[in-house]
C-alpha positions in Angstrom: 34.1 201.6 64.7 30.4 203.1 64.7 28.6 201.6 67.9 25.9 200.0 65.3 28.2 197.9 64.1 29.2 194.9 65.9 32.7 192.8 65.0 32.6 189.4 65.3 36.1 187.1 65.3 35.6 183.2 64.1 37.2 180.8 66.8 39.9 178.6 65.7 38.8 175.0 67.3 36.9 172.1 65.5 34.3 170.6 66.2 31.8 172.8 68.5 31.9 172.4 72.0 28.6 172.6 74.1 30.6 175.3 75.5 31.1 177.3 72.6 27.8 176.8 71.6 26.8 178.4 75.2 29.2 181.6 74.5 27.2 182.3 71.0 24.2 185.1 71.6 22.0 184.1 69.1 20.3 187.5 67.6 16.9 188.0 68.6 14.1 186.3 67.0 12.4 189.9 66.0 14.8 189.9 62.9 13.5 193.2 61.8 13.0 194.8 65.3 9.4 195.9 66.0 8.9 195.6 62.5 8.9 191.7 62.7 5.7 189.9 62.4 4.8 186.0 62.9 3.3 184.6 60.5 4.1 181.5 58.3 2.3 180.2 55.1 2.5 181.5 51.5 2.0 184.9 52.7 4.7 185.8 55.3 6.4 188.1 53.1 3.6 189.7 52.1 2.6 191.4 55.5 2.8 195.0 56.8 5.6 196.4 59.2 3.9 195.5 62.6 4.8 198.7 64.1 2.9 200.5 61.0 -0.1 202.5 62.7 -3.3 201.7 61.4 -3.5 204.7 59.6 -0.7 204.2 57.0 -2.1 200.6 56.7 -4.5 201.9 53.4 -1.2 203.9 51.7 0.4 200.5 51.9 -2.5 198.8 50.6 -3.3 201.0 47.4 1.0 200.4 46.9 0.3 196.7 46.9 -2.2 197.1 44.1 0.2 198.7 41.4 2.5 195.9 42.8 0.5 192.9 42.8 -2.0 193.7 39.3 -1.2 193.2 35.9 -0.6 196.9 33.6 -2.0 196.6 30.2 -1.3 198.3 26.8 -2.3 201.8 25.9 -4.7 203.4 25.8 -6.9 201.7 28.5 -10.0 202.5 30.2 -7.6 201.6 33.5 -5.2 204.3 32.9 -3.7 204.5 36.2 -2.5 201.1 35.0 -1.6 201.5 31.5 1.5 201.7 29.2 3.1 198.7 29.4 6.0 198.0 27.1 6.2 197.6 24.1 9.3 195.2 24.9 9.3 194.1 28.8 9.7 191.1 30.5 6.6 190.9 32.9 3.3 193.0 33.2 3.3 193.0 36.8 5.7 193.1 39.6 4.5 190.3 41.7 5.1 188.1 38.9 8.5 188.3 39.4 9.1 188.7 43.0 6.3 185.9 43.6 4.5 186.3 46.9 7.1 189.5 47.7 9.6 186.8 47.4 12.0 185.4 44.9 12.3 184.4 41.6 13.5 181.2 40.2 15.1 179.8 36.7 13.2 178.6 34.2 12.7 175.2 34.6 12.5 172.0 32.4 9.3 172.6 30.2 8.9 176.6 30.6 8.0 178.2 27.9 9.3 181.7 29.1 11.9 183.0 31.9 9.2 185.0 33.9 11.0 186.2 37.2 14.0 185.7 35.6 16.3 187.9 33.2 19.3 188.7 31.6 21.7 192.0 31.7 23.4 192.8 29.1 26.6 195.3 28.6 29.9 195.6 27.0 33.6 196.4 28.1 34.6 199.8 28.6 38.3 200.2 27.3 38.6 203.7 26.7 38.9 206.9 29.2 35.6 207.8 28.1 34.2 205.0 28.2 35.3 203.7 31.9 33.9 207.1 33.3 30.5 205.9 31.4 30.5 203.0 34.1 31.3 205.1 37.2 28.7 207.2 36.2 25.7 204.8 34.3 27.0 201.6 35.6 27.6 199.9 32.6 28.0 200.3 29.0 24.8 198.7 27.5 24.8 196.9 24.5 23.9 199.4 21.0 20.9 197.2 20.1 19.2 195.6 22.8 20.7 198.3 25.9 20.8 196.6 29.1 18.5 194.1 29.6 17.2 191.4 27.3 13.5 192.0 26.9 12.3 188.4 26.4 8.3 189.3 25.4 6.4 192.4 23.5 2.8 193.5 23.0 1.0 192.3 19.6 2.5 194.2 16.7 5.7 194.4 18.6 8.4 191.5 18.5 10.6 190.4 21.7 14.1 191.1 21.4 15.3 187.7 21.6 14.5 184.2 24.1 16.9 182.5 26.3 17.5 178.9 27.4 19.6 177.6 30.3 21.7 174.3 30.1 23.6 173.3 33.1 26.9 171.3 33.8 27.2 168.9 37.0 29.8 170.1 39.5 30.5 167.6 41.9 31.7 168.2 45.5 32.9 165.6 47.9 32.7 166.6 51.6 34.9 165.1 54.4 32.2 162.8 55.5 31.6 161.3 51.8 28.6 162.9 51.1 28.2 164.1 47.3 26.9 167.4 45.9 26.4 167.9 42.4 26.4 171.4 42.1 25.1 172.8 38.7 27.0 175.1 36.6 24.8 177.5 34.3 25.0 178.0 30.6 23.4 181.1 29.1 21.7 180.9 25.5 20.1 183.7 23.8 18.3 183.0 20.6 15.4 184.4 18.4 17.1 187.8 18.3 15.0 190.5 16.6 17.0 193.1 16.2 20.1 192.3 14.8 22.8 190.7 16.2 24.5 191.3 19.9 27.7 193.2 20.0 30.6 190.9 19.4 31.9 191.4 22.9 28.2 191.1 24.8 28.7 190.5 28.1 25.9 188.8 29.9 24.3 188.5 33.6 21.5 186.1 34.8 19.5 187.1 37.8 16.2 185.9 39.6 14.3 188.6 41.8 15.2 188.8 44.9 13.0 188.8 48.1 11.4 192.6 49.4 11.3 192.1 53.0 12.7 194.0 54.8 13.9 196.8 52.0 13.2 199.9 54.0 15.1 198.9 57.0 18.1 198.0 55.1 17.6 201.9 53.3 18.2 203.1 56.9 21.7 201.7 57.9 23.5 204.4 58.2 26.5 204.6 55.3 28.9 205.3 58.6 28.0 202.0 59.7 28.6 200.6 56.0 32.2 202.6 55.5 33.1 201.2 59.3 32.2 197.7 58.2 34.3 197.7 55.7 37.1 199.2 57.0 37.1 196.7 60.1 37.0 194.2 57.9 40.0 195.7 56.0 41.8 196.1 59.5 41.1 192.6 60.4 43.7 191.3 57.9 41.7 187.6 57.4 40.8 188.0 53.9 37.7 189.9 53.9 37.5 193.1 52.5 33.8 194.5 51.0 33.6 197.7 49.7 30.7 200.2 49.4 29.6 200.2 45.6 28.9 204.1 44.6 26.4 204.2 41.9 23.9 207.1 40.4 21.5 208.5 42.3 19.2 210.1 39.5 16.8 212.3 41.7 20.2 213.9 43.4 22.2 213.9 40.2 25.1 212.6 42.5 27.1 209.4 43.6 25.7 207.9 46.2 25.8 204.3 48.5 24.3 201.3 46.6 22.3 199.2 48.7 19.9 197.5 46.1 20.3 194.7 43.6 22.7 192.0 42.7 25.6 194.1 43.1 24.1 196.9 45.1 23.6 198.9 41.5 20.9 201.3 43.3 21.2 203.7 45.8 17.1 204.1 47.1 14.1 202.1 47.0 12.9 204.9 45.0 15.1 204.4 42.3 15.1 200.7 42.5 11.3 200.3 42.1 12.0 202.9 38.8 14.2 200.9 37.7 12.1 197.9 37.7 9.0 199.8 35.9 11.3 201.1 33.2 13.3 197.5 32.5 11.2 195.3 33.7 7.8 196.3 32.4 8.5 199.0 29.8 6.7 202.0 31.8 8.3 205.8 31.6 8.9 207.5 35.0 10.1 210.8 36.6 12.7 209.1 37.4 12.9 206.8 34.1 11.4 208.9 31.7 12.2 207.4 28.6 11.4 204.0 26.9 13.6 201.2 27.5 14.2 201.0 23.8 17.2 202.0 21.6 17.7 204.0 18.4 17.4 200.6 16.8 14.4 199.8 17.9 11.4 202.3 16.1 9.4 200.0 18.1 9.4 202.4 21.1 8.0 205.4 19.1 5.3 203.7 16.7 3.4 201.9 20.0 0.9 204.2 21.6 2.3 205.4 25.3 0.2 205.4 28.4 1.3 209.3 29.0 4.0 211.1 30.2 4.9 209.6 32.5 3.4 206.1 32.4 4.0 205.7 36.4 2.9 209.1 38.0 4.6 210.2 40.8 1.6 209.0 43.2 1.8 205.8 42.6 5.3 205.8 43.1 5.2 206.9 46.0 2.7 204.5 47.1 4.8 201.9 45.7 7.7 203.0 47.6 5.8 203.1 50.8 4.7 199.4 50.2 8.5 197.8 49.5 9.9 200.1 52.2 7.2 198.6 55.1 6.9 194.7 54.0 8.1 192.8 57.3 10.2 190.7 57.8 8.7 187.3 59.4 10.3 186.6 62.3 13.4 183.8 63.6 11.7 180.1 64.1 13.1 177.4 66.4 15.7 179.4 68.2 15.2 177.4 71.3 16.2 173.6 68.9 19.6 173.3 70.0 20.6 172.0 66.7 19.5 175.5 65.6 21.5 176.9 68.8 24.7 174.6 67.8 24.4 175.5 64.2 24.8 179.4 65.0 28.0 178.6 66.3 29.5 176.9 63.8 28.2 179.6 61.4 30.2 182.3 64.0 33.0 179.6 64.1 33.8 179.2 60.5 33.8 183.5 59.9 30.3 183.6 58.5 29.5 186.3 60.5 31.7 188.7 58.9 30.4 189.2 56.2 26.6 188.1 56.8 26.5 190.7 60.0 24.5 190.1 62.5 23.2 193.2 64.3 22.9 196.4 62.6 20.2 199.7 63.9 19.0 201.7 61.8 19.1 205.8 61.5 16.7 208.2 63.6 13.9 209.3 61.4 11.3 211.3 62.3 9.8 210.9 58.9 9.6 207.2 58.7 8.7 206.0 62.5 8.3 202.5 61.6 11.9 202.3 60.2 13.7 204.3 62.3 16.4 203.1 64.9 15.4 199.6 64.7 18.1 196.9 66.1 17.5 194.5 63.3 19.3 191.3 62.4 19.3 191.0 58.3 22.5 188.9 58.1 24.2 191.1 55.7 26.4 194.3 55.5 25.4 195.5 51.9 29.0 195.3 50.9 30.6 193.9 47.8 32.9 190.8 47.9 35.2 189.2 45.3 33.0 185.5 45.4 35.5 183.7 43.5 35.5 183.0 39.6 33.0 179.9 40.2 30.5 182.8 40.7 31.6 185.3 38.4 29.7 187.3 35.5 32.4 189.4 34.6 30.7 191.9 34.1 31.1 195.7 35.9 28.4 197.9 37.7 29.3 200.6 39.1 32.4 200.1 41.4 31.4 196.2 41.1 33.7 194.6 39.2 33.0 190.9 37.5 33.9 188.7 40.6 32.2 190.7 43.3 28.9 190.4 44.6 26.8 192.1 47.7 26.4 190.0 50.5 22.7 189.1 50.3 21.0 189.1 53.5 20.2 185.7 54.7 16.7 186.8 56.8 13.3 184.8 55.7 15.5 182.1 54.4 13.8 179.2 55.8 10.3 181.0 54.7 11.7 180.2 51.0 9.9 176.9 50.3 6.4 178.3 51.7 6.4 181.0 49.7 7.7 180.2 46.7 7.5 176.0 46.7 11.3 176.1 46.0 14.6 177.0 47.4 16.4 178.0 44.1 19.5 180.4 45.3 22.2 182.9 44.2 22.0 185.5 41.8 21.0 183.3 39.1 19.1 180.8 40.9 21.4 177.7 40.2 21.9 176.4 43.4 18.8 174.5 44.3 19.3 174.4 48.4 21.1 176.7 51.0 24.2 173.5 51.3 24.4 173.9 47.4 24.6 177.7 47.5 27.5 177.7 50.4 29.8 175.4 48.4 29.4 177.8 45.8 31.1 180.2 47.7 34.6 181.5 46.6 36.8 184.3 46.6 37.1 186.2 50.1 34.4 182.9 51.2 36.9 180.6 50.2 38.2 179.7 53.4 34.4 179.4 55.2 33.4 177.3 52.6 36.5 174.7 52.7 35.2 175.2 56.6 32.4 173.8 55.3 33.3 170.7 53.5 35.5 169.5 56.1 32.6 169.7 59.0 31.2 166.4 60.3 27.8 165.3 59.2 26.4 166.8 62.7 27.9 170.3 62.1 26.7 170.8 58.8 23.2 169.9 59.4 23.1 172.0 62.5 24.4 174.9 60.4 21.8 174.1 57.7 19.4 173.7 60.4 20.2 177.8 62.0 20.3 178.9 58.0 16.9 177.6 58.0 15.7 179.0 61.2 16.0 182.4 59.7 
């Protein structure tokens, strides 16, 4: 097993002792190493990596700006900033990952999905076809491609709107308490240009947080392949894999670390991603529009240049999600917080939401580099149960499995964003709703779960929300 990467076994006995709780050695509150800073309020996911010398503080600055500020249609008199669409979702990054933090559902009364959106593919059956996924990910829909492009600039219409109806779920835990978890319907309407293939497959997802990015970039993929295969070895149930998706700049296979299902490889790349589906902007890395053969659309609009996103301010956009910080633990001394990390090592959280991990030597990003870091993940995929499914591939990824998403700035949630809307698709609307929502190779943590006394559980919610 790589010496970054450290095992951790869930005891057997119920309920916590004191002296189990004494045995647990709760990670440090410098969640990000020295990149952690304290600071609480709307903006603690906003900040610089602490360690970052005053003289890369200005590159991280100008990267904020193409972050934070709207892009506008071409041509422009801001044409550093122009190009957008003609079909996107958002003009501006920040106004999905709100604050550098995360997205959210639309809500009762929205009139768009903003920080929300919708993937869209279709089943690969043939030879050729299933070595289109290994390769591309997915197989995107003929019309509308990969992702449902809810708005458009004048002259241009959106490819189509969506709506989201839920279902109650309700869960009944050993001490009577009732959760009425909400299961997500998925409607897409007011399509534009022409109907979706027969055999659409669909995925909802809500931005994620940026903290922390870069460090995660820097776990070694040793570490990742040992992780896996100690789980694997283990025998208990749990066994992530390392998704293997397209690295365009190498033209190879290579780790995924980013996204839902860990579809990209590189910061880079992800941030690429986001210009070319998210906000309709050409790349180096993306350099053609987001728009099919069936959509003309894409080639009567005027472009903002080729590309749209030069590689400058790529690069300063890559410095800026590589060095956000992560905000450091809170309340680590409480011990309801101290009791509640033990029964989260107790009931086998721990194995998948890993604790300690350090980062690789290197000399070209100091800030980053062999950091002992605490993210609560191990950038794996796990089947998550059907209750959780999208079945829909990516990559190695197939419809049940998910990438464990680290659990760091968790508690900041409400501050930054004014909600605590979680998962992939935003549905649960607490951290208790998104545990029992766990399935799959979680199964057995989250029955864990349900059968805890009151006192457990709201320890355990109280050390989720100390992070």
């Amino acid at each position: 097993m790589s010496p970054s990467v450290v095992a951790t076994d869930a005891k057997a006995a119920h309920p916590i002792t004191a002296a189990q709780t004494a045995e647990i050695k709760p990670a440090s509150i410098t969640s990000g190493g020295s990149t952690t800073v304290r600071k609480s309020g709307p903006n603690a996911f906003s900040l610089p990596a602490a360690n970052l010398p005053l003289s890369k503080r200005l590159d991280f600055s100008v990267g904020n700006s193409f972050f934070r500020n709207p892009w506008v249609e071409a041509p422009a008199s801001t044409d550093a900033r122009d190009g957008l669409g003609p079909l996107f979702n958002t003009n501006g990054c920040q106004n999905c990952h709100i604050k550098d933090g995360r997205g959210h559902p639309p809500q009762a009364g929205d009139s768009n999905a903003v920080s929300t959106l919708v993937r869209l593919s279709i089943p690969a059956f043939t030879a050729d076809q299933k070595q289109q996924v290994i390769t591309s990910g997915v197989l995107p829909d003929p019309i509308y491609g990969d992702q449902l492009q809810d708005f458009a600039l004048p002259g241009a219409k959106p490819e189509g709107q969506i709506a989201i109806a839920y279902q109650d779920v309700p869960v009944t835990l050993a001490d009577g308490l009732v959760v009425t978890l909400r299961q997500p319907t998925l409607t897409i309407s007011e399509l534009n240009y022409g109907e979706l293939h027969p055999q659409v497959q669909t995925s909802l997802r809500v931005a994620p947080p940026m903290i922390g990015l870069g460090l995660l970039e820097q776990i070694p993929e040793d570490t990742l392949f040992a992780l896996a295969k100690a789980q694997k070895a283990a025998g208990e149930g749990i066994s992530g894999k390392v998704n293997q998706v397209w690295d365009v700049k190498q033209q190879t296979l290579a780790v995924g670390r980013f996204g839902w299902k860990a579809g990209q490889p590189t910061v880079m790349q992800q941030n690429a991603a986001a210009f070319n589906g998210d906000l309709g902007l050409t790349s180096a890395v993306f350099p053609t529009e987001n728009c099919t053969s069936h959509q003309s659309v894409c080639q009567a609009m005027p472009s903002g240049g080729e590309p749209e996103v030069s590689d400058n301010v790529l690069d300063f956009v890559e410095f800026y999600a590589r060095h956000l910080a992560v905000p450091s633990r809170r309340h680590v001394n409480d011990p309801q917080v101290q009791r509640g990390e033990a029964v989260f090592a107790d009931i086998g959280c721990q194995r998948c939401h890993q604790t300690h991990l350090v980062t690789a030597k290197n000399p070209a990003l100091p800030a980053l580099s062999q950091q002992v870091i605490h993210p609560y993940t191990d950038l794996l995929l796990h089947d998550m149960g059907e209750g959780l499914a999208d079945h829909r591939d990516e990559f190695l990824a197939n419809g049940r499995e998910w990438r464990t998403a680290p659990l760091w700035g968790l508690g900041y949630t409400q501050e930054v964003n004014g909600h605590t809307f979680l998962l992939h698709d935003g549905r649960a609307r607490n951290v208790l709703e998104a545990v029992l929502w766990h399935g799959g190779e979680a199964q057995a943590s989250r029955d864990k779960v349900v059968g805890l006394s009151t006192s457990d559980r709201d320890a355990l919610l109280a050390f989720l929300n100390s992070l």
